[in-house]
GUDRENFI-388279 format. One record per residue (C-alpha): x, y, z; residue in one letter. Coordinates in steps of 0.1 Angstrom, whole numbers, plus 2048, in hexadecimal, padded with zeros to 3 digits. Layout:
<rs>
+------+-------+-----+---------+
| east | north |  up | residuo |
+------+-------+-----+---------+
|    X |     Y |   Z |       a |
...
+------+-------+-----+---------+
</rs>
This chain:
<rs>
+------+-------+-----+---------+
| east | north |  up | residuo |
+------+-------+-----+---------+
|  B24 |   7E1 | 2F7 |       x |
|  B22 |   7C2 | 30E |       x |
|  B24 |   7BC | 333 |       x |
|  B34 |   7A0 | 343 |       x |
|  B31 |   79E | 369 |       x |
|  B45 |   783 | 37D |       x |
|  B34 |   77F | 3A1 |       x |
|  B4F |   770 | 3B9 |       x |
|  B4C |   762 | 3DD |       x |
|  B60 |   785 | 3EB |       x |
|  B62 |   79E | 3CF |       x |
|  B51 |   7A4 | 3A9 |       x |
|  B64 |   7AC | 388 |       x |
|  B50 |   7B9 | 368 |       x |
|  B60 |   7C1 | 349 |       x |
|  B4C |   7D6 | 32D |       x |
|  B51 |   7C9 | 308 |       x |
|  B50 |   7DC | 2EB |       x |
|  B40 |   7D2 | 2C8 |       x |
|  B65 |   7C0 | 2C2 |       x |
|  B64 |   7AA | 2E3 |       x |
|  B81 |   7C4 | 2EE |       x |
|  B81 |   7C9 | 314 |       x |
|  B7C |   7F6 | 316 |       x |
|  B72 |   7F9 | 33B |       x |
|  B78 |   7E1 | 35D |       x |
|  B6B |   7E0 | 37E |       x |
|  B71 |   7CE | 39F |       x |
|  B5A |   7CE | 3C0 |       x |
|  B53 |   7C0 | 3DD |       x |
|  B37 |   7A8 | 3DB |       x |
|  B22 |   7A0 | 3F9 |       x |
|  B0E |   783 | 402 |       x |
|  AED |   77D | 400 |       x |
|  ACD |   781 | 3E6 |       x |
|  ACC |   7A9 | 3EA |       x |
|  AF2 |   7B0 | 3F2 |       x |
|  AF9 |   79C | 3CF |       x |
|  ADF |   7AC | 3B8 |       x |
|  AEB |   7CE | 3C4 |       x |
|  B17 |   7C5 | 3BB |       x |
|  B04 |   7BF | 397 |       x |
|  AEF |   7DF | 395 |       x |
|  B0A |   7F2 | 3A1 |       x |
|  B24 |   7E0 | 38F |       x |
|  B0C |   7E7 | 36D |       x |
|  B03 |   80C | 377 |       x |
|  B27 |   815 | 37C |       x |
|  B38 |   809 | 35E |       x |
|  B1C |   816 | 349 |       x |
|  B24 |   834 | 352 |       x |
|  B46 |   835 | 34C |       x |
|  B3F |   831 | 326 |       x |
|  B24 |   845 | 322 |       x |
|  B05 |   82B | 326 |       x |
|  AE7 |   821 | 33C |       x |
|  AE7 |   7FF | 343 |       x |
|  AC6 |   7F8 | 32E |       x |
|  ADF |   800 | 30D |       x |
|  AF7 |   7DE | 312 |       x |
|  AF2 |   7C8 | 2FA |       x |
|  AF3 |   7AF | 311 |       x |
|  AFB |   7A5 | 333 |       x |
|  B0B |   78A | 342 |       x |
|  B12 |   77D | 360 |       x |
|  B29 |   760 | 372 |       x |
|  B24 |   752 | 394 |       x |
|  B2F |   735 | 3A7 |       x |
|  B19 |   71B | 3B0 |       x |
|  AFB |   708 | 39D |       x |
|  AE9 |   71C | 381 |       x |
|  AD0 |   715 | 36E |       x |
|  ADC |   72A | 350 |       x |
|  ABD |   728 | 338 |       x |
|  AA6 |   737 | 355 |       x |
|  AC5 |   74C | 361 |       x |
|  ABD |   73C | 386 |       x |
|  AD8 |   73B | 39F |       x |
|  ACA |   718 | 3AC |       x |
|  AE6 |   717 | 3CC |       x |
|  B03 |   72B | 3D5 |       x |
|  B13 |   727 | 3F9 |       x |
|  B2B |   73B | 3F8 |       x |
|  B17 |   75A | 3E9 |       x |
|  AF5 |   74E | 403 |       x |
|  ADF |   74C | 3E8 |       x |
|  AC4 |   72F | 3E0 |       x |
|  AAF |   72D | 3C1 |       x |
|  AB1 |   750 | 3BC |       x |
|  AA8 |   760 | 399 |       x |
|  AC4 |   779 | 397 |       x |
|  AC1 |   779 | 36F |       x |
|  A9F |   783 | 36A |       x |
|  AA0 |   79A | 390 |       x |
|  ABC |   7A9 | 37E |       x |
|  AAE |   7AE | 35B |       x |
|  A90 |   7C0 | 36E |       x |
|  AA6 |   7DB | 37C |       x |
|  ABF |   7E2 | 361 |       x |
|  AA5 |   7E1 | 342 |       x |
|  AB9 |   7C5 | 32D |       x |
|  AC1 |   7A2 | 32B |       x |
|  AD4 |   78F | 345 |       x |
|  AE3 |   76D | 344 |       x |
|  AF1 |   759 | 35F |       x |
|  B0C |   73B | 360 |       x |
|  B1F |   72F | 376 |       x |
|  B40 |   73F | 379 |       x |
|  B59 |   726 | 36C |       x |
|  B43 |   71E | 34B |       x |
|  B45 |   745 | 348 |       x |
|  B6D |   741 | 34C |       x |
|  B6D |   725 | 330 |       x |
|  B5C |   73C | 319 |       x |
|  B78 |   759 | 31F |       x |
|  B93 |   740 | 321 |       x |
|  B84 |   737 | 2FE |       x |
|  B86 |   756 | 2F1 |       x |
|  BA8 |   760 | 300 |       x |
|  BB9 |   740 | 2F2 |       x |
|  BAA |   742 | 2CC |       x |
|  BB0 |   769 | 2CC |       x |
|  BD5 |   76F | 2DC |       x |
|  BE3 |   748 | 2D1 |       x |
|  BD8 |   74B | 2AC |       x |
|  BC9 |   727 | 2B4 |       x |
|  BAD |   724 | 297 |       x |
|  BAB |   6FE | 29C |       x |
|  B98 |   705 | 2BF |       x |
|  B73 |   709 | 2B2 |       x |
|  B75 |   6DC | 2A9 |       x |
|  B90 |   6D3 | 2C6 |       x |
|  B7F |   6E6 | 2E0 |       x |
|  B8E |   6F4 | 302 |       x |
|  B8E |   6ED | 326 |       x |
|  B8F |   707 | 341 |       x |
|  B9A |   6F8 | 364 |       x |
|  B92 |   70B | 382 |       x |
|  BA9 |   703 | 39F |       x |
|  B94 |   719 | 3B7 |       x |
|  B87 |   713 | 3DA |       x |
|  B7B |   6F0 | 3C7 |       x |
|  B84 |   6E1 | 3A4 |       x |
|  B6C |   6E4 | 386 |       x |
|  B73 |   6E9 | 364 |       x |
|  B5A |   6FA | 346 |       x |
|  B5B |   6E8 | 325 |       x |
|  B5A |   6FB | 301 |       x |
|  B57 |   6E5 | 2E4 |       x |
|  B4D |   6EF | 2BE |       x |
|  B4A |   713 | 2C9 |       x |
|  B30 |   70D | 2E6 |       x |
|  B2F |   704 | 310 |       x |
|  B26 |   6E5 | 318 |       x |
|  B10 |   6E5 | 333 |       x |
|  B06 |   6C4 | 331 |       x |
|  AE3 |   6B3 | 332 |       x |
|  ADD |   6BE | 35A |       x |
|  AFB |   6D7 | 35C |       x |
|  B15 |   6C5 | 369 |       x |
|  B2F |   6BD | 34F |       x |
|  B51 |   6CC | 359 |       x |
|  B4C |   6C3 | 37D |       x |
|  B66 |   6AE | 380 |       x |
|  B72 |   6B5 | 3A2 |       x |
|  B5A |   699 | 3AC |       x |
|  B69 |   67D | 399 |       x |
|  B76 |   662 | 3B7 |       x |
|  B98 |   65F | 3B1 |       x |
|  B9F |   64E | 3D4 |       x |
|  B8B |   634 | 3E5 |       x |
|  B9A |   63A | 406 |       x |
|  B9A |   661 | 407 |       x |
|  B87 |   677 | 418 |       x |
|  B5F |   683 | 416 |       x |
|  B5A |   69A | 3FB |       x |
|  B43 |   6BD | 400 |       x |
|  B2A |   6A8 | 3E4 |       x |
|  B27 |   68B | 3FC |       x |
|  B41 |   671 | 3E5 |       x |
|  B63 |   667 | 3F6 |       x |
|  B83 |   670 | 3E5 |       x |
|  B7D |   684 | 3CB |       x |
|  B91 |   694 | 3B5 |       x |
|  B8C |   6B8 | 3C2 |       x |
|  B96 |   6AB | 3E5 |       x |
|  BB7 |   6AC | 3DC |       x |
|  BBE |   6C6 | 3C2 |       x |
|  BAB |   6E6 | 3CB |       x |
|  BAF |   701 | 3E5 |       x |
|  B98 |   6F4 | 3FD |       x |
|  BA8 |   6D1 | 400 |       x |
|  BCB |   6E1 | 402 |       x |
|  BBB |   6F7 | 422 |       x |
|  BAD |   6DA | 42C |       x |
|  BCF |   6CA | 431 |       x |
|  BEC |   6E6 | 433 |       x |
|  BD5 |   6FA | 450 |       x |
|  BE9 |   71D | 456 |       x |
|  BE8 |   73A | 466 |       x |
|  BF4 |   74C | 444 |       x |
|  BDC |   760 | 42B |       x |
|  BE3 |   740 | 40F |       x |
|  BE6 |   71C | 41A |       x |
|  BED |   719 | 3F4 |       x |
|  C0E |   728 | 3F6 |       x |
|  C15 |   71F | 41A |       x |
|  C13 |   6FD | 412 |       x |
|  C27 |   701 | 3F1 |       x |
|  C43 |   713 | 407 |       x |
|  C46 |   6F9 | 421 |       x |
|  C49 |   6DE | 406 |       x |
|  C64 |   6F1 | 3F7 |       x |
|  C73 |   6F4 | 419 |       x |
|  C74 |   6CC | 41B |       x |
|  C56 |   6C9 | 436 |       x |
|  C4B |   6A3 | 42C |       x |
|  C27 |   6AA | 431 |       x |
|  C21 |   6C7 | 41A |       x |
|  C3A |   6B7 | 3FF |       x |
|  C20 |   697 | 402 |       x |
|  C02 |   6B1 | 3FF |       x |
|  C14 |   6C5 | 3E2 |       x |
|  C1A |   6A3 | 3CF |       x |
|  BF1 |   69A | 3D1 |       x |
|  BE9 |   6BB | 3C4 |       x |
|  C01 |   6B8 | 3A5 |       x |
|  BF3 |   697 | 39F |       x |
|  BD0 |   6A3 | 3A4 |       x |
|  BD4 |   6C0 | 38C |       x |
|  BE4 |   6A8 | 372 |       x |
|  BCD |   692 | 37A |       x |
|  BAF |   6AD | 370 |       x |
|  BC0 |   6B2 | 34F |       x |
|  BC2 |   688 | 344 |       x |
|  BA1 |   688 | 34C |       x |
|  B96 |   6A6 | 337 |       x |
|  BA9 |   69A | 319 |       x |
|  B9C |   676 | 31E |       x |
|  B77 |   680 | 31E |       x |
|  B76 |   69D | 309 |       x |
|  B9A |   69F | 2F4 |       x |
|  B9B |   6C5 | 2F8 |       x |
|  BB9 |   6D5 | 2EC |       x |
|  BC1 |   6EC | 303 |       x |
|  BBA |   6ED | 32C |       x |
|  BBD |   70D | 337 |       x |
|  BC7 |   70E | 35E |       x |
|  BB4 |   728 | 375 |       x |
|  BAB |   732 | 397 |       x |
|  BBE |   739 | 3B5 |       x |
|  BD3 |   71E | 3B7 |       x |
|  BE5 |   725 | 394 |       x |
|  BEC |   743 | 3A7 |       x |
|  C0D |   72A | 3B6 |       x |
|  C1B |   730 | 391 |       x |
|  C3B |   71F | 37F |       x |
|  C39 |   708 | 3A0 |       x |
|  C15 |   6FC | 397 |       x |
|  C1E |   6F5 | 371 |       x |
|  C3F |   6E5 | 374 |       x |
|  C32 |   6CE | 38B |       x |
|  C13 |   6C4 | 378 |       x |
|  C2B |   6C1 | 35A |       x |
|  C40 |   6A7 | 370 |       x |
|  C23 |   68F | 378 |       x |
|  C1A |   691 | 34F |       x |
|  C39 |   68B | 347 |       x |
|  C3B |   669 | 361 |       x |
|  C19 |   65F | 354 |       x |
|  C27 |   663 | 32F |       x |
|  C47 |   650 | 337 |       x |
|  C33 |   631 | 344 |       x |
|  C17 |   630 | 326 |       x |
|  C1A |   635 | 301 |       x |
|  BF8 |   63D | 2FF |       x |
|  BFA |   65B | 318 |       x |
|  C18 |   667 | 308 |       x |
|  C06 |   669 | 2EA |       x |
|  BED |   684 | 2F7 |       x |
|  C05 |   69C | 2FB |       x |
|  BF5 |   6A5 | 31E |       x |
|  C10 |   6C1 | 328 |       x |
|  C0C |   6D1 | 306 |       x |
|  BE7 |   6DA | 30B |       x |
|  BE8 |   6F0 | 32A |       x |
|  BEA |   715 | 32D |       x |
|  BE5 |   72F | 343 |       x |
|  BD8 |   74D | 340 |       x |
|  BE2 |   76C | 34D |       x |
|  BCE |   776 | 372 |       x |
|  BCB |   796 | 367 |       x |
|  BB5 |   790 | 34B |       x |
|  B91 |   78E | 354 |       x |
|  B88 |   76E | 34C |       x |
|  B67 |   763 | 357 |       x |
|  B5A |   785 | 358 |       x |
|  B61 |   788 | 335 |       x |
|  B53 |   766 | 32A |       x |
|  B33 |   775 | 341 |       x |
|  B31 |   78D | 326 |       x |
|  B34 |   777 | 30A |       x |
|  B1B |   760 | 317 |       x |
|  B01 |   77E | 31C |       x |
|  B01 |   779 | 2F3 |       x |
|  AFE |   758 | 2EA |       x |
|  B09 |   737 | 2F3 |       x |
|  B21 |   739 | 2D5 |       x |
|  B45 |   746 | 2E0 |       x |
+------+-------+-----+---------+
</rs>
């Protein structure tokens, strides 16, 4: 059996995996914050759901865990992770040490691409996905996507492909969090939507989306950048990498039909206006998968085996 652990900013999900890649046991848990308060939501996390089927975590085959942030995945270093306080931090091999097996680390959305991968080729009878590859497209607190192409992540040769978010897409926006000005992730990402819709409510997300649909000028102008944004994020994935399929994740797809119907409308203008981007097919290739399936703790998983999905 495999472990697949998906360490968020506010909770973690795990998932065990059976010889098949079939999902027998699940677990969600506050996380914590810091070096200590992390490395204990993954010993506890493993020690728990060993348990429940009958192991000690040394007996995993593997495990494998997600995080946000920068990772160096081939030492299984957590080079810098804000949200989560931690800095160059070993949490692979600290973790290995304690649990008496293998650990890998990556960050979280690669780990997502990997169990979008796997979702996609195993519930859409989709064989033609190990040569056109997959996309999965985080719309989270920023925008970042993981690549899968031939059957394997691309990382990249520093670890950065994916992160798209930080493509300038407007001259005269505002300062990005990397220190550019307008990019993409500006506009299309939770953060930049709190950023401009402030509210007292528990989801500027859907506060914003309400107030649009209400007629409120400013969040209808704020509602049309993110559609274009997220469209946007797709054109540039099929442009650079001609994946079949983007699959749409994170929080904000949690804004549903709204969120696709809308991307679908900018596609559709773009397609109107050029031959060329009519021919990709853009709307065809997107899909979301279902929240409650595990994602990126079950790509954690997969990942604590190989690079090959």
């Amino acid at each position: 059996m495999r472990l697949g652990i998906d360490v968020g900013g506010t909770k973690t999900a795990a998932v065990v995996l059976d010889d098949n890649d079939v999902a027998v046991e699940e677990l969600t848990r506050p996380t914590g914050y810091g070096r200590d308060q992390v490395l204990a939501s993954v010993l506890e996390t493993s020690a728990e759901l060993a348990q429940r089927v009958g192991l000690t975590p040394d007996r995993f085959a593997s495990i494998g865990i997600g995080i946000p942030g920068a990772v160096n995945a081939q030492i299984g270093r957590v080079e810098h992770a804000v949200n989560l306080g931690l800095d160059r931090f070993d949490l692979g091999s600290e973790a290995a040490a304690r649990l008496g097996t293998r650990v890998s680390v990556e960050n979280d959305v690669n780990a997502a691409a990997v169990g979008a991968y796997r979702y996609v080729a195993t519930t859409g009878g989709d064989t033609s996905l190990g040569t056109d590859g997959l996309a999965y497209l985080n719309l989270g607190t920023g925008l970042a996507a993981g690549i899968v192409l031939d059957g394997h992540l691309r990382r990249g040769s520093s670890g950065v492909a994916g992160e798209i978010g930080h493509i300038p897409v407007d001259s005269g926006g505002v300062i990005c969090s990397c220190g550019q000005r307008g990019c993409l992730e500006t506009v299309a990402s939770g953060s930049a939507i709190a950023r401009q819709w402030p509210t007292t409510g528990t989801s500027p997300v859907h506060d914003m989306m309400a107030a649009a649909a209400a007629g409120d000028p400013v969040a209808g102008r704020i509602r049309a950048l993110l559609f274009e944004g997220v469209a946007t994020a797709v054109r540039i994935l099929t442009l650079s990498v001609d994946v079949r399929t983007v699959v749409l994740g994170g929080g904000v797809t949690s804004l549903g039909e709204p969120l696709l119907s809308g991307v679908d409308a900018v596609l559709n203008e773009w397609a109107e206006a050029s031959p060329f981007i009519a021919s990709l097919r853009l709307g065809e290739r997107i899909r979301v998968i279902p929240r409650t399936h595990p994602v990126a703790a079950v790509g954690a998983a997969l990942i604590g085996v190989s690079n090959s999905v």
